[in-house]
ROVEXDO-308573 format. One record per residue (C-alpha): z, x, y. Coordinates in steps of 0.5 Angstrom, whole numbers, plus 500, padded with zeros to 3 digits. Layout:
% residues N
ZXY
...
% end
This chain:
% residues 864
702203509
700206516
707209520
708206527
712211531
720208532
722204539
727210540
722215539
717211544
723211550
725218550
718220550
716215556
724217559
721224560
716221564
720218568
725223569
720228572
717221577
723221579
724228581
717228585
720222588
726225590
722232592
718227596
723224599
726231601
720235605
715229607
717224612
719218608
720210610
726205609
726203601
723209599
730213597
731206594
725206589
728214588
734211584
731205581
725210578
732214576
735209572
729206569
730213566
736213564
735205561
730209556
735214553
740210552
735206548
732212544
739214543
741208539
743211534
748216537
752211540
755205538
749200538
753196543
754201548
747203548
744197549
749194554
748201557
740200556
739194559
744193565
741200568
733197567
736192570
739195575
732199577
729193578
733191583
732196587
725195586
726189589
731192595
726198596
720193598
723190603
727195606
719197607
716191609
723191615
725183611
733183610
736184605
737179599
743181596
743174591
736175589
737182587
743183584
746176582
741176576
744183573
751179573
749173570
745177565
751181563
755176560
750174556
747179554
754181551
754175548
749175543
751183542
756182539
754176535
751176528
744178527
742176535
737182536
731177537
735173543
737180547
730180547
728174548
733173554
731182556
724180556
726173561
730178566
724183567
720178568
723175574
725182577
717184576
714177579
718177585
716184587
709182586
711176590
713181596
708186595
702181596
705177602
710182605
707189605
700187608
704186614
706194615
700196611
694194614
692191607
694189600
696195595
692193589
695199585
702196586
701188586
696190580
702193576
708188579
703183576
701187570
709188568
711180570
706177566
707182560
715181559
714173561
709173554
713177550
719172551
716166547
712172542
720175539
722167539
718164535
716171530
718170522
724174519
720175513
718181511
711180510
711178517
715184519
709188520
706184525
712183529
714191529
706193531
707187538
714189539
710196540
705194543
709191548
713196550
706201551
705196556
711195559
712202560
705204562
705198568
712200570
709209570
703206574
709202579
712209580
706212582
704207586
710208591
709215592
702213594
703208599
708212602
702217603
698211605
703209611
704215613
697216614
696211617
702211621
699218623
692215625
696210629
699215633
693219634
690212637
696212641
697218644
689218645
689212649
696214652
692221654
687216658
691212662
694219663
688222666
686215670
693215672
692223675
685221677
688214682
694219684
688224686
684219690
691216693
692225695
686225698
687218702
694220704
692226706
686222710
691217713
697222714
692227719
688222721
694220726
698226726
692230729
692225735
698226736
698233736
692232740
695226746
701232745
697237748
693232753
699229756
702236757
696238760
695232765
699231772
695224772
701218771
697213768
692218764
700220761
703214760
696211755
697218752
704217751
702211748
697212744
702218740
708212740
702208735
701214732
708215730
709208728
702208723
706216721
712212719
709206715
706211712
713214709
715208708
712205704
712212699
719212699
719204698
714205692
720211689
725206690
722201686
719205680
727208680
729200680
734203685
732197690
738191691
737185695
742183699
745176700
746174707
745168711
738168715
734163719
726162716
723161723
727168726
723172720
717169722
718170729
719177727
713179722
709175728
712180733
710186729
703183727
701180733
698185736
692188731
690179731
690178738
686185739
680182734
681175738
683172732
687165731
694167729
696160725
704159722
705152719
712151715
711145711
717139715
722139709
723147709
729148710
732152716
737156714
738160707
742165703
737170700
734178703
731177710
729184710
725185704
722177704
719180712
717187709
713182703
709178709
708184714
705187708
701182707
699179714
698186715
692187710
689180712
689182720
686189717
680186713
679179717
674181723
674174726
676168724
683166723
689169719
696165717
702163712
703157709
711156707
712150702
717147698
715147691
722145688
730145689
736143686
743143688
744150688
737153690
730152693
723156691
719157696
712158697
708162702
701162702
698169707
691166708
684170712
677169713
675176712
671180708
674176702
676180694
672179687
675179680
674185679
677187684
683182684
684184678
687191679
689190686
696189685
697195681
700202685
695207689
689201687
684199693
679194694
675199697
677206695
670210696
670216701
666211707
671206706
672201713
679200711
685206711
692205707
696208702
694201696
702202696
703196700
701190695
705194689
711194693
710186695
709185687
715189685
719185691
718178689
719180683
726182684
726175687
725171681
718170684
711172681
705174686
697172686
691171690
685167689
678167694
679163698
672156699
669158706
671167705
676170705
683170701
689167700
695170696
700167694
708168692
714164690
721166692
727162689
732162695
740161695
741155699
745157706
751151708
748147713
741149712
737143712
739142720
738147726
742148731
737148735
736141734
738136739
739129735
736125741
729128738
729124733
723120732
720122739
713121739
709127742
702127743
698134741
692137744
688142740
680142737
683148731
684143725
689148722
693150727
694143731
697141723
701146724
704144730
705138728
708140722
713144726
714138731
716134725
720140722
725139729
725131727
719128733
713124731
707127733
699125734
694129733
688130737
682134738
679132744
682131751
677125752
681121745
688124747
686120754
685114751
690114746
695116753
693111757
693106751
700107749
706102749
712103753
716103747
710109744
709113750
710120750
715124752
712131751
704133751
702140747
695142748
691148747
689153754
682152752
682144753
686144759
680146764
681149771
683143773
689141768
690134764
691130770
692124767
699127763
702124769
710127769
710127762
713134760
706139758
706144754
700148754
699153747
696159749
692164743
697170744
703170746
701177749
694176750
691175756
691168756
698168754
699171762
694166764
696161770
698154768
694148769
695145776
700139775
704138780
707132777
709135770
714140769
710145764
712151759
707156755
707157748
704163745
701162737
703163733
708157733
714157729
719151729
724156733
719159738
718151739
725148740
727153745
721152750
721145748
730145751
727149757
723144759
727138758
734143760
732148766
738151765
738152758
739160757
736162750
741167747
740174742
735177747
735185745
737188751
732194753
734202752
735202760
740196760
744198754
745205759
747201765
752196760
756203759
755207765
761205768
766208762
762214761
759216768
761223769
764225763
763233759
760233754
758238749
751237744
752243739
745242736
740246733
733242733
729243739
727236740
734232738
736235743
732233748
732226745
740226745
741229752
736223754
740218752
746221754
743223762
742215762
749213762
750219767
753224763
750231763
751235757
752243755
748245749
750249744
744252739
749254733
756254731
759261735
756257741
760251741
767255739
766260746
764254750
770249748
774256749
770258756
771250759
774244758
770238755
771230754
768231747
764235743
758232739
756236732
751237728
753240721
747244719
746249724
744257724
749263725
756258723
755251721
758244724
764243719
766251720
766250728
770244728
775247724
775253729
776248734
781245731
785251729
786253737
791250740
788249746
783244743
787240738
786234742
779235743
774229739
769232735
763226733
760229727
752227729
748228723
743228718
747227712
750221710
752221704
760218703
762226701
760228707
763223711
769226708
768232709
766231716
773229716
778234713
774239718
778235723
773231726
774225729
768221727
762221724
755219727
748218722
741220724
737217727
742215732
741209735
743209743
748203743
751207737
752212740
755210748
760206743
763212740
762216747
766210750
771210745
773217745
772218752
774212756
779210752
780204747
782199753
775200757
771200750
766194751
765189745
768194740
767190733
772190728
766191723
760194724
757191718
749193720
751200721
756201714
750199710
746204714
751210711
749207704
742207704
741200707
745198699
748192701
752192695
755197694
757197702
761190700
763194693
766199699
769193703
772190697
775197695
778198702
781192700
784193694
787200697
790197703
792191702
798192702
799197707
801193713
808191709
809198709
808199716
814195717
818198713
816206715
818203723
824200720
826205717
823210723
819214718
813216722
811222719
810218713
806212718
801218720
801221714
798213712
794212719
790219717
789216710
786210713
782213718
778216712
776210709
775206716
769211718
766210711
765202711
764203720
771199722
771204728
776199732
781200725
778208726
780208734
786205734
789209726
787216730
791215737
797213732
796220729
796223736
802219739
806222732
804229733
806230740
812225739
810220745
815216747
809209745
808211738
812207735
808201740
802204738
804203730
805196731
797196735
795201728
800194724
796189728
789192727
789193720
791185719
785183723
781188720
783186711
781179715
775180717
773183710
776178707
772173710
766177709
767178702
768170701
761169704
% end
């Protein structure tokens, strides 16, 4: 009879092979990268290893060890087979799938282990254990594995498969085999060949793990090449559009800058008034294109770093417009272009938001619709697209009739140092910054920004916004409630603009009817009801004619000119002697509109908020600081000029120093009212000076304003500790300025109009970050508090060394956050203490009473 090799001897042979599979995995695993599952595949390849010793070592241990041993650590590989699979496809863990059916096995492989004559029923329910554990890995490989290879692995589904379909058959084969001894044979040969398979499906399982470890990494390594060279193409478009925007910068920086060198020179060189002044003029316009230039580079930086917050602040709509129509109304009327605003009537009027990027996003766009618009018209549409209880989302439309925008174009046009027209003979200069610091804006306002070409040419771009709204919102002070359906006749051939008027008369509660021809509006006059008859005429300057609309009788006349700063706006009014007439320049804006509308019904209505003129603040402040002796240590040539400039129109003429050692021997030499201090300066910088100063003791009660470039809170702080009295930041605003010289000069009794605090000029300090201005006013708060009960105590108790000592404290803090009265008052105190004044405990009360009122108003302030 043939021999047939032992079950024993067939393990132990294929353990050898697993035992050196599970080597290389191991090895594998050590010196290449390797994916998740991988290590797991390493133990269950090592324990299907040890599973075949423990079989072929059968006869070394007690047959209920090693079979218990044997097959709880087979079983204990394909479970994390199955956990290794889909660790590498990234599905969870299953405990309950993977090793629940390992602790079920176990009691009953135990019970027929021990029972009499129960090898068929170990294999019969080993066989139905294996089964599952392999048809489930098949399950995971064809659905799971495809996910993260690209593909299915037919080696490893194959032998999955393979072993499932084996073990699942050689269940009902061993239950239904005879015992008998002729049929042995039979069983053994099929036993063995059973085995054989298993064996040689599970090696070929094995090698497939290695393989397809291989196969990701090799894929994930191509995928990395097309990444890295799609990632070098976008670098090389990106270099090549930073390249285009170089070369256009350099265009558009010294397209200006050599006119104003140029006009420098020009003006310089002409005696001629009126020749200098147009020169002078054309180097201000100049500047001004130079500085929009810079702004919209460090916008553009501030956006990128995500360093740019939005403010919350009460703001009217109509004031925003009317500002962004300021800036732009002058590229429009010199094209002779129609200006259009048309705000939709249920607009509301006031709002919580950011003011100051909403106009920075309506200047840019206007601004690129007046430069590719030759003529025709440009505008903005603002309608309410929805609102609830809290809020209101806001829809602007910035539309033109110019050169228009293609697809392809629009596509990228939102896109930073991206043009419409970028080639070296463009018509149109600009950094292509201002559309990407619009998205990157509206964006951080909750909004979203496109254009679409507009139906007769032209474009349109639109964006949304999402507005807190402001108490009181939905009405104008501005508004008289007498104007309540007040019929108004209006007078204008532009379809569009005589909409938006009407839309404005609306918004301010009246009831207008438009016409767009004088002979109609007549008609409609004439025919007119006492109880519909108008009460105030709006008519455009070009329908009026030389002889004016004679037939308005005394009805009030509004007449609508093309530009308030046009020629037309200047033109006279039509001759009427029985109506009392206004003018108005486009474009209109409901608040342009009221105010005209009260100085004609009222003739004594003032409109408020006029900026006073540079020339007006100087006369304002004449009289506290005409005379005084100051000192401008300054090293810069043309600050100089420019601070002796604006000291010289509050009638002071100043000394200069160019350095440190100059302003030290000119404060010992002659004595002054105040010494203004740059911090950066040749030879002894402004902190050592002020500190020399300081040290003698004939000018310890000398103020020093630190007047600098740098901003930053340390050197505020630094500035301080040197002994100055208070810091002021470039670029110095005039009124800023004569404020601090009527504070430290005059004397806090003759300084005019001093804030409690000067909010505008705080959040400057900070780089214009609102929020972290009102983080400091909180943490003022927080800090001084209570300082004004201790006050009272220390006067109680007369410790005013410890009162100056507190006063020193909260001057620091004070400069930071610009509470300047606060700063004023706590300095005078020090003063007062150090020279033991006979007032300083009265002014501990003034220092106790100022704090109180200061802690108020921020507290106010940080409830709004």
């Amino acid at each position: 009879m043939t021999s047939f090799p032992d079950m024993r001897t067939i393990a132990l042979a294929y353990s050898v092979v697993l035992v050196s599979l599970s080597i290389a995995m191991a090895y594998v695993a050590a010196t290449r990268p390797r994916y998740p599952g991988f290590l797991a595949w390493t133990y269950a390849t090592a324990w299907s290893a040890l599973g075949l010793i423990f079989v072929g070592m059968r006869g070394v241990f007690p047959d209920v060890i090693s079979v218990l041993a044997a097959n709880m650590t087979v079983w204990l590989g394909m479970a994390f087979i199955c956990r290794g699979l889909n660790q590498f496809a990234g599905a969870p863990n299953n405990n309950w799938l993977d090793f629940a059916p390992v602790a079920l096995a176990l009691p009953i492989y135990i019970h027929y282990t021990l029972s009499f004559n129960s090898m068929k029923m170990r294999l019969v329910f080993g066989s139905l254990f294996l089964s599952y554990f392999f048809l489930r890995g098949a399950y995971i490989s064809l659905q799971r594995l495809p996910k993260v290879m690209g593909g299915r692995n037919l080696l490893l589904s194959g032998s999955l498969a393979l072993l499932g379909i084996v073990t699942l058959t050689r269940a009902p084969v061993t239950y239904f085999s005879s015992d008998t001894s002729g049929s042995l044979f039979v069983t053994d040969v099929l036993q063995a060949a059973f085995l054989l398979l298993i064996l040689f499906g599970n090696n070929l399982m094995t090698l497939s793990f290695i393989v397809i470890n291989s196969q990701r990494l090799e894929k994930d390594l191509a995928d990395s090449e097309r990444k890295t060279q799609a990632a070098r193409i976008e670098a090389e478009a990106a270099n090549q559009a930073k390249s285009r925007f170089l070369a256009a910068m350099s265009h558009e920086i010294r397209t200006p800058l050599n006119a104003v060198i140029g006009m420098s020179q020009l003006a310089m060189d002409t005696r001629d008034y009126s020749r200098r002044r147009e020169f002078l003029s054309a180097i201000s316009t100049s500047g001004q294109s130079l500085l929009a230039i810079v702004n919209d580079i460090l916008d553009y930086s501030k956006l990128e770093a995500g360093k740019v917050s939005l403010e919350k602040s009460r703001f009217e709509l109509d004031e925003v417009l009317s500002q962004v129509e300021s800036i732009v109304r002058l590229g429009a009327s010199e094209k002779g272009l129609d200006f259009i605003f048309a705000v939709s009537p249920k607009t509301p009027f006031a709002f919580m938001g950011d003011a100051m990027h909403l106009k920075q996003i309506l200047v840019n766009l206007l601004g690129n619709a007046v430069k590719f618009t030759h003529k025709g018209e440009v505008g903005v549409s603002v309608d309410v697209l929805e609102q609830d209880a809290l809020s209101t989302e806001l829809c602007f439309v910035v539309w033109d009739t110019g050169i228009g925008i293609t697809p392809a174009q629009a596509k990228d046009l939102f896109c930073p140092f991206v043009q419409a027209d970028s080639s070296m003979s463009r018509n149109y200069g600009g950094t292509g910054l201002g559309l990407s610091i619009s998205r990157g804006l509206v964006e951080l306002m909750g909004g979203r920004i496109w254009v679409q070409e507009r139906q007769g040419g032209g474009s349109s771009f639109f964006f949304t916004v999402r507005l807190e709204k402001a108490p009181g919102g939905e009405r104008s002070h501005l508004v008289d409630s007498s104007w309540a359906g007040m019929p108004v006749l209006v007078l204008d051939s532009n379809p569009a603009s005589g909409k938006a008027v009407c839309d404005a008369l609306a918004g301010l509660s009246f009831k207008p009817e438009l016409f767009s021809g004088p002979a109609l509006a007549q008609k409609a006059f004439e025919q007119a009801s006492n109880s519909k008859a108008y009460s105030i005429i709006l008519a455009a300057q070009e329908l009026c004619g030389p002889e004016g609309l004679s037939w308005t009788g005394g009805v009030p006349l509004i007449v609508l000119a093309a530009s308030r700063n046009g020629q037309q706006a200047n033109a006279p009014l039509p001759e009427n002697p029985n109506s009392r007439k206004g003018l108005i320049g486009r474009p209109v804006t409901r608040l342009s509109l009221a105010h005209t509308i009260r100085r004609l019904l009222n003739p004594g209505y003032k409109e408020n908020g006029a900026e006073e003129t540079l020339t007006q603040q100087g006369e304002r402040f004449r009289k506290q600081l005409e005379g005084a002796r100051v000192l401008l240590a300054e090293d810069n040539e043309v600050n100089r000029i420019l601070a002796l400039e604006f000291l010289a129109r509050v009638g002071i003429k100043a000394d200069v120093a160019k350095n440190g050692i100059e302003a030290l021997d000119a404060v010992r030499r002659k004595r002054y009212d105040m010494v203004l201090m740059d911090i950066q300066m040749p030879v002894m910088d402004g902190l050592a000076a002020a500190a020399a100063i300081r040290a003698d003791p004939c000018c310890k009660d000398l103020p020093i304003v630190a007047m600098t470039a740098h901003t930053m809170t340390q050197d505020i702080e630094n500035s301080l500790a040197a002994g100055m009295n208070e810091h002021l930041s470039k670029p110095v605003k005039p009124e800023a300025l004569y404020q601090v010289l009527a504070r430290w000069i005059s004397g806090l009794d003759k300084a005019p109009n001093l804030p409690v605090l000067n909010m505008e000029m705080g959040a400057k300090k900070v780089g214009n970050d609102q929020e972290l201005y009102f983080k400091l006013l909180k943490i003022f708060k927080n800090e001084h508090g209570n300082d004004p009960a201790r006050i009272l105590e220390m006067l109680s108790a007369g410790d005013m060394q410890s009162l100056k000592t507190l006063a020193h404290s909260i001057r620091g803090a004070t400069v930071i956050i610009e509470a300047s009265l606060l700063a004023g008052i706590a300095w005078d105190m020090e003063q007062a203490v150090s020279e033991k004044q006979e007032d300083a405990a009265q002014k501990a009360k003034f220092f106790h009473d100022a704090l109180v009122e200061t802690l108020h108003h921020i507290d106010s302030q940080l409830r709004n």
